[in-house]
C-alpha positions as CSV (number, residue, x, y, z in Angstrom):
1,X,0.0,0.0,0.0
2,X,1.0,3.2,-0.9
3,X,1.5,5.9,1.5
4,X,-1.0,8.5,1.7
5,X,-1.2,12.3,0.8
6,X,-3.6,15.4,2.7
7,X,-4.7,16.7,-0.7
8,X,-7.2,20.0,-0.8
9,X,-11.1,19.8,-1.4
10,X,-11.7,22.6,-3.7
11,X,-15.6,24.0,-3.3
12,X,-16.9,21.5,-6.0
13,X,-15.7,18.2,-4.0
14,X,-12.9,17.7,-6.2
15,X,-9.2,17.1,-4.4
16,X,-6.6,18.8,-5.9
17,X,-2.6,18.2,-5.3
18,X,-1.1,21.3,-2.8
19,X,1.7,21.9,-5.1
20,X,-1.2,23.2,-7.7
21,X,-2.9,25.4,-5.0
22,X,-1.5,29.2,-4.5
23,X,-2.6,32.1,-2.3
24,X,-4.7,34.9,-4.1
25,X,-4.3,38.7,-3.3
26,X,-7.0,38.6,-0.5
27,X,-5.7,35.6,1.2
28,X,-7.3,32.6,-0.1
29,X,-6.3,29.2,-1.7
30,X,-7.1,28.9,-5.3
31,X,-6.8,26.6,-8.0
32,X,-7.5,27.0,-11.8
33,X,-10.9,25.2,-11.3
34,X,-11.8,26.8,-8.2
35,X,-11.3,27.8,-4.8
36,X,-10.1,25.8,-1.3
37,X,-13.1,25.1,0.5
38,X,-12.4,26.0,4.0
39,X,-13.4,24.6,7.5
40,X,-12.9,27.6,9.5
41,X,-10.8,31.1,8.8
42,X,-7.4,29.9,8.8
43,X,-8.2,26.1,8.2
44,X,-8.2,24.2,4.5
45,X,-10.4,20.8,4.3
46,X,-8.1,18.2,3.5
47,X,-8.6,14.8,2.0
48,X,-6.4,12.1,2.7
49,X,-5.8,9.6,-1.1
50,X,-3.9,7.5,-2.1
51,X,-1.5,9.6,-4.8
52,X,-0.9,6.2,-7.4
53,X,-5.3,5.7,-7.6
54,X,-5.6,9.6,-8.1
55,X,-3.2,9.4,-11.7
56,X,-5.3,6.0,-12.1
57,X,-8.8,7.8,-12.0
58,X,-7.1,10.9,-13.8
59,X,-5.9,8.3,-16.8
60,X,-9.6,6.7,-16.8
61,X,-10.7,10.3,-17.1
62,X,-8.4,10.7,-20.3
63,X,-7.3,13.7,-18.4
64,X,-3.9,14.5,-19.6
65,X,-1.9,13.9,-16.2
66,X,0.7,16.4,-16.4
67,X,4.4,16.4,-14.6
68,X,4.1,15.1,-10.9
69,X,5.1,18.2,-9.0
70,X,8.4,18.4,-7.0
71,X,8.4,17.1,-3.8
72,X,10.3,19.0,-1.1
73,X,13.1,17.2,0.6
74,X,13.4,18.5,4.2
75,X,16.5,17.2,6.1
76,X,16.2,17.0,10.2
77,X,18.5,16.9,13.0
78,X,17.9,12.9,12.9
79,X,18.4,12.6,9.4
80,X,21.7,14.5,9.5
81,X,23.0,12.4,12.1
82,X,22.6,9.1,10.3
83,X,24.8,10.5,7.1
């Protein structure tokens, strides 16, 4: 099993990768089909998927899947110490 991504909910239900997601000028989280739907002020609703069945359903769709965004590679104190 794959491990599993928080991925937005945009307004219309659909989940949308975070990496496609950007602030607008007044503060909120957009995406070309729509906005971030929210569950307070200052709190996004978040899906949990699986990221491989998302490019499956996107394939069925005959969507075009595009480049898989690049993920960020954060290095802790306990990952230093084991080099």
């Amino acid at each position: 099993m794959a491990e599993r991504e928080a991925w937005y909910v945009l307004e219309t239900g659909d989940v949308v990768h975070p990496a496609d997601v950007s602030v607008s000028e007044v503060g909120r989280l957009i995406h070309e089909r729509g906005l971030v739907a929210m569950r307070s002020a200052d709190c996004p609703m978040t899906r949990n998927v699986d990221p491989d069945e998302m490019v499956d359903l996107a394939d069925a769709d005959g969507e075009k899947q595009t480049e898989e965004p690049q993920k960020r590679q954060y290095k802790t104190r306990v990952m230093k110490a084991k080099r």
